[in-house]
ROLOSE-430036 format. One record per residue (C-alpha): residue in three letters; x, y, z. Coordinates in steps of 0.5 Angstrom, whole numbers, plus 500, padded with zeros to 3 digits. Layout:
REM ROLOSE-430036
{"ALA"; {X; Y; Z}} ...
REM end
This chain:
REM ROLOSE-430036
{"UNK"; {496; 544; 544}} {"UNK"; {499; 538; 547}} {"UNK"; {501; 533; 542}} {"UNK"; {503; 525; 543}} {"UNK"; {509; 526; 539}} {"UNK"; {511; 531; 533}} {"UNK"; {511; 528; 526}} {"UNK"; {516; 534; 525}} {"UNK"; {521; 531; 529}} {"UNK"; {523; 528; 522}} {"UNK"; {522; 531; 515}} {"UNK"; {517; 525; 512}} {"UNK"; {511; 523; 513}} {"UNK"; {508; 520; 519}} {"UNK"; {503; 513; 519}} {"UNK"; {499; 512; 524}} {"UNK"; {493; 508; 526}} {"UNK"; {488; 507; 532}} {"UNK"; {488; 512; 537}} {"UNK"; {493; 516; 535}} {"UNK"; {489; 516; 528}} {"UNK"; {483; 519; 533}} {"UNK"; {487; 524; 536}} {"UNK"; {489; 528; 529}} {"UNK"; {482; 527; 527}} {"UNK"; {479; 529; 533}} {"UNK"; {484; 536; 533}} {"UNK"; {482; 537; 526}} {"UNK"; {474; 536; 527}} {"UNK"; {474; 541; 532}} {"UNK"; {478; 546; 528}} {"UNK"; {473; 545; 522}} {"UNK"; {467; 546; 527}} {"UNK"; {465; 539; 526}} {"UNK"; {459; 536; 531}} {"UNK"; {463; 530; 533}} {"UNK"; {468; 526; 532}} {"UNK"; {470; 519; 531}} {"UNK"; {470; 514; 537}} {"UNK"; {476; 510; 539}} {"UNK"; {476; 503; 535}} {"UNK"; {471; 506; 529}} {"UNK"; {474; 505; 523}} {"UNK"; {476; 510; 519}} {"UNK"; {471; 511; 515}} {"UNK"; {468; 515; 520}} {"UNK"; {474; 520; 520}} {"UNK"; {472; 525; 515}} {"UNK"; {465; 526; 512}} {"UNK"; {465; 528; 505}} {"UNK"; {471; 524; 503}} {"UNK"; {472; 520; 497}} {"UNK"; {473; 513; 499}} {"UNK"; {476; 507; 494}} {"UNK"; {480; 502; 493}} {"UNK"; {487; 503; 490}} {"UNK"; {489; 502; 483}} {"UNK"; {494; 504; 478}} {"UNK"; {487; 508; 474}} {"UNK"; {486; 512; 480}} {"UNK"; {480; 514; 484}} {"UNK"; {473; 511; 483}} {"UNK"; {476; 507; 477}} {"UNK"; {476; 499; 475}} {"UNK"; {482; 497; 472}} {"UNK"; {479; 495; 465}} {"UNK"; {481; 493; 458}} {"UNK"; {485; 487; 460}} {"UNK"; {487; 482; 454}} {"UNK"; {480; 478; 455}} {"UNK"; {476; 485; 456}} {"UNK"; {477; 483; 464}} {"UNK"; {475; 488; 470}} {"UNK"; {478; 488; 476}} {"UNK"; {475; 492; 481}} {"UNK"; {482; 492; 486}} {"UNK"; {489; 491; 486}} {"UNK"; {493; 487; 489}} {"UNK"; {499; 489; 492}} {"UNK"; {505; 484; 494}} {"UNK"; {511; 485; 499}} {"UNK"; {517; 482; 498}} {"UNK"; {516; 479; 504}} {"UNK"; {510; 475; 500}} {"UNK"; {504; 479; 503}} {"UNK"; {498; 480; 499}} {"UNK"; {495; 487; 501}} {"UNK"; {490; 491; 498}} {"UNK"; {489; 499; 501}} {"UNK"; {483; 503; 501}} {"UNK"; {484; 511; 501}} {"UNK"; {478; 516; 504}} {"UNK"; {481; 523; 498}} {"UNK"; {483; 528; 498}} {"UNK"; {489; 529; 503}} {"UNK"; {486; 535; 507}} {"UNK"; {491; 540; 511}} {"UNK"; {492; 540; 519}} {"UNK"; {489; 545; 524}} {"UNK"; {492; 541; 530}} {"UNK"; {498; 546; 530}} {"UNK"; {503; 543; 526}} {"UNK"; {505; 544; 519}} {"UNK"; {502; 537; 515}} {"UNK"; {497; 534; 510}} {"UNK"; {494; 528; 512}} {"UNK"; {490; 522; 508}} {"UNK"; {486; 517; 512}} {"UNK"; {487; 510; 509}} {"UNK"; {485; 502; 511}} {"UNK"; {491; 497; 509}} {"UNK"; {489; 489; 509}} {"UNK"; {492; 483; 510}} {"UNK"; {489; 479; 504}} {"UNK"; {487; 472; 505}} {"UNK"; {488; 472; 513}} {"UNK"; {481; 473; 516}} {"UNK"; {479; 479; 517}} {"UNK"; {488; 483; 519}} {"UNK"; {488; 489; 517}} {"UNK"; {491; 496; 519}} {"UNK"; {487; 503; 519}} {"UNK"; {492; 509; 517}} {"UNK"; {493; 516; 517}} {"UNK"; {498; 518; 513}} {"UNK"; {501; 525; 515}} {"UNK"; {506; 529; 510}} {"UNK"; {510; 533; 512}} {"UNK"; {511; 540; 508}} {"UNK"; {519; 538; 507}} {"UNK"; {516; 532; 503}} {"UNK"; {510; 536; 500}} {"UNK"; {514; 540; 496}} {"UNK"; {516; 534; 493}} {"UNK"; {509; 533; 489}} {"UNK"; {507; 538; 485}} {"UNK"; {500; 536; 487}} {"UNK"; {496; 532; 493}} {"UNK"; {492; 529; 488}} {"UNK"; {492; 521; 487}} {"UNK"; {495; 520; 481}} {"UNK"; {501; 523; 484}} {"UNK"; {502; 521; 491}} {"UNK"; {498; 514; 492}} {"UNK"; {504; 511; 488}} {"UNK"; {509; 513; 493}} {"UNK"; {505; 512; 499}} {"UNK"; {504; 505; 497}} {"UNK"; {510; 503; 496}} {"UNK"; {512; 506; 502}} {"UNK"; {507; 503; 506}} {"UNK"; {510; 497; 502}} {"UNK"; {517; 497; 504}} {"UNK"; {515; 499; 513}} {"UNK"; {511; 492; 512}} {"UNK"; {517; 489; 509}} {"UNK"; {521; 491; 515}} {"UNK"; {516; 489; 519}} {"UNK"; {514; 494; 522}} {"UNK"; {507; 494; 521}} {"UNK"; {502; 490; 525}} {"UNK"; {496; 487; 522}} {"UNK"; {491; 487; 527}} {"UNK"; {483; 486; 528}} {"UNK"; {482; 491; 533}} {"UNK"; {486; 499; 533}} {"UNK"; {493; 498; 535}} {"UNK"; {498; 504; 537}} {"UNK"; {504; 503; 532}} {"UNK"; {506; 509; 528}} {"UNK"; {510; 508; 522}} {"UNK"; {516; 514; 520}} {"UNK"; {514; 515; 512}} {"UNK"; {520; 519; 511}} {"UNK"; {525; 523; 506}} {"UNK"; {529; 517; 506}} {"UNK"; {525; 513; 501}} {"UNK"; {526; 519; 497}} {"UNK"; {532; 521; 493}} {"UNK"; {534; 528; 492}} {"UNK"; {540; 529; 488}} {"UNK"; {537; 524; 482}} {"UNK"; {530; 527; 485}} {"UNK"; {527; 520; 485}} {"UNK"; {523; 515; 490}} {"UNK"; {528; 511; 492}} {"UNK"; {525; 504; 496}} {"UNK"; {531; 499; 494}} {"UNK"; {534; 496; 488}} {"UNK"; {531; 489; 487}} {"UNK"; {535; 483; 485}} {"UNK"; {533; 480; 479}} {"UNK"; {531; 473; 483}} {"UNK"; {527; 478; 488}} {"UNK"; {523; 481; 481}} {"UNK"; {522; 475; 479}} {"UNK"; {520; 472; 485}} {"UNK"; {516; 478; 486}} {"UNK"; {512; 477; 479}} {"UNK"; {510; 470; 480}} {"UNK"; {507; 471; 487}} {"UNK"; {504; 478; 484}} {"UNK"; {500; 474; 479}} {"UNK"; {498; 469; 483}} {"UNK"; {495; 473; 489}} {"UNK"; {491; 477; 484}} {"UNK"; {489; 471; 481}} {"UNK"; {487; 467; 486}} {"UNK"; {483; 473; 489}} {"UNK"; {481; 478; 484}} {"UNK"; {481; 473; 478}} {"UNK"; {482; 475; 471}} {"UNK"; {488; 477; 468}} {"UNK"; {494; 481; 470}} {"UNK"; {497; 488; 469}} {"UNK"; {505; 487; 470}} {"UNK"; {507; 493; 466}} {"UNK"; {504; 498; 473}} {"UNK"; {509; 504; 475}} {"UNK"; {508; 504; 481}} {"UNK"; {510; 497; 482}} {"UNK"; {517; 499; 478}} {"UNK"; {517; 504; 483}} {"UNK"; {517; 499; 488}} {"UNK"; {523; 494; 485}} {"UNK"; {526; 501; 483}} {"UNK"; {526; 498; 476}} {"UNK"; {523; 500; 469}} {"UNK"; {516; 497; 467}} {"UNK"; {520; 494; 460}} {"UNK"; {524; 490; 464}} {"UNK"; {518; 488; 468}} {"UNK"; {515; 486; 461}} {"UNK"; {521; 481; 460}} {"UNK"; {522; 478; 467}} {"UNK"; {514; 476; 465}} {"UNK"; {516; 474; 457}} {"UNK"; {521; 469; 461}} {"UNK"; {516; 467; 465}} {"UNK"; {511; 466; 458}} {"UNK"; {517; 462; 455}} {"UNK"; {517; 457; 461}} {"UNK"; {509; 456; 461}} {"UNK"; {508; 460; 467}} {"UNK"; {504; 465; 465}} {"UNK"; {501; 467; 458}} {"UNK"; {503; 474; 456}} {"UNK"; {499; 480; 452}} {"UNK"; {501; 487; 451}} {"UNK"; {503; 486; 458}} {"UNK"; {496; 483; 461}} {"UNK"; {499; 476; 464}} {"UNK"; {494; 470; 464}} {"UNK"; {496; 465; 470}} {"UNK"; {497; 458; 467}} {"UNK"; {496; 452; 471}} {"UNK"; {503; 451; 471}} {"UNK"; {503; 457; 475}} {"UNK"; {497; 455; 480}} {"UNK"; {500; 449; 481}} {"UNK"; {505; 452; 486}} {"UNK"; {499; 455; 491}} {"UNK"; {503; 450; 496}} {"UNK"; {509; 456; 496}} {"UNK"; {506; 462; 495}} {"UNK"; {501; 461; 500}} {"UNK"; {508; 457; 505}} {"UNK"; {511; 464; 504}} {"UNK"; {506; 467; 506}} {"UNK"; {504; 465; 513}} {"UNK"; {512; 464; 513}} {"UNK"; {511; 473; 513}} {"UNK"; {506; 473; 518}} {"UNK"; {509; 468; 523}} {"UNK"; {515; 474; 522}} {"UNK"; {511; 479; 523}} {"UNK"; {507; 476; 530}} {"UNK"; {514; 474; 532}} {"UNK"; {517; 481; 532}} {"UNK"; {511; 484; 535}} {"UNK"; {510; 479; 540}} {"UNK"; {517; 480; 542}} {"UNK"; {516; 488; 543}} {"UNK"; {511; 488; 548}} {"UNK"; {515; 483; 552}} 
REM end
């Protein structure tokens, strides 16, 4: 069977969207005996039937983060990039095993641009078996964080296009990003300027656009910084003592001082849009 390219090429995993999200769909629908298969331009949603479909967070599948400081729920989690991007992703589980001919596990998945009217990008993340040896499991409270994450550091090195329409752009998620003499993900040491400017933009953004308070003792977003969740808790300690945030048991509340500074949060933001449509604007000439 023909391919448009092999996700082997390169030990990792593959993130593609669009039609070429379509083509593994497709290949993998016939193979199961499937009736139809998704249209070009659906979203991906209608890729897998049965799939269980729901925002990410730090609890897991079908779960509200609950129990903050003021006994808040928060029905998604906002994701910031370096860059300054907040983003939410929303993953169709379980990862499902290709019968298109090649050794992979896929995962269908919708990351969006929050705030921008509507961006986003449609994803189908394909592992490849040097990297599914990795995980003990495929399930979500094992794999979702380092798919973030890597997702995360390809929109920081602006490689991810955030459209509103399908866009044929694939995206490498690859044994790089994986560490296997320490047997650790690894997606880059962060400054403590970076950590801290990354805190106040993640509290921010989450408040602006999910309300309540926020956790900053999250794994997944030590993983990113490459950092532990104790040092996150004193960055947000500090920021408690300068009036920024008010802080317990790890659930940060953002204080006016903090809101007050919309201005640059939102400054960056466009900033690292502009970047993004710049470089894409460039490649296709």
């Amino acid at each position: 069977m023909q391919r448009a390219f092999d996700p082997q090429i390169e030990a990792g995993v593959t993130i593609v969207w669009g039609k070429q999200k379509d083509k593994w769909n497709e290949a993998d629908q016939r193979e199961q005996g499937e009736t139809s298969a998704a249209e070009g331009g659906q979203g991906v949603s209608a890729g897998i039937s049965g799939a269980l479909k729901y925002l990410a967070s730090e609890e897991g599948p079908g779960m509200s983060v609950e129990g903050g400081a003021a006994g808040t729920s928060v029905s998604k989690h906002v994701y910031v990039t370096l860059t300054g991007l907040p983003l939410t992703m929303e993953f169709e589980w379980p990862f499902r095993r290709s019968t298109a001919g090649a050794d992979f596990w896929f995962l269908h998945a919708t990351v969006r641009l929050e705030g921008a009217q509507g961006l986003q990008a449609p994803v189908a993340v394909n592992m490849s078996a040097t990297v599914r040896e990795v995980f003990s499991s495929l399930e979500p409270k094992e794999t979702q964080g380092p798919i973030i994450n890597a997702v995360r550091k390809e929109v920081d090195r602006r490689q991810l296009e955030f459209v509103r329409s399908g866009k044929l752009v694939p995206l490498q998620f690859s044994s790089r990003h994986y560490d296997f003499k320490r047997k650790q993900w690894a997606f880059g040491n962060a400054t403590e300027e970076t950590i801290r400017t990354f805190l106040e933009r993640k509290i921010y953004w989450q408040t602006k656009l999910v309300g309540g308070d926020v956790w900053v003792g999250d794994d997944i977003e030590a993983q990113y910084l490459q950092t532990t969740t104790d040092h996150l808790a004193q960055v947000a300690n500090q920021m408690a003592g300068e009036g920024l945030v008010k802080l317990e048991r790890r659930w940060a509340t953002a204080l006016p001082a903090l809101m007050a500074r919309a201005e640059e949060f939102e400054a960056a933001m466009q900033a690292a849009v502009g970047e993004l449509e710049r470089k894409h604007a460039f490649e296709r000439g």
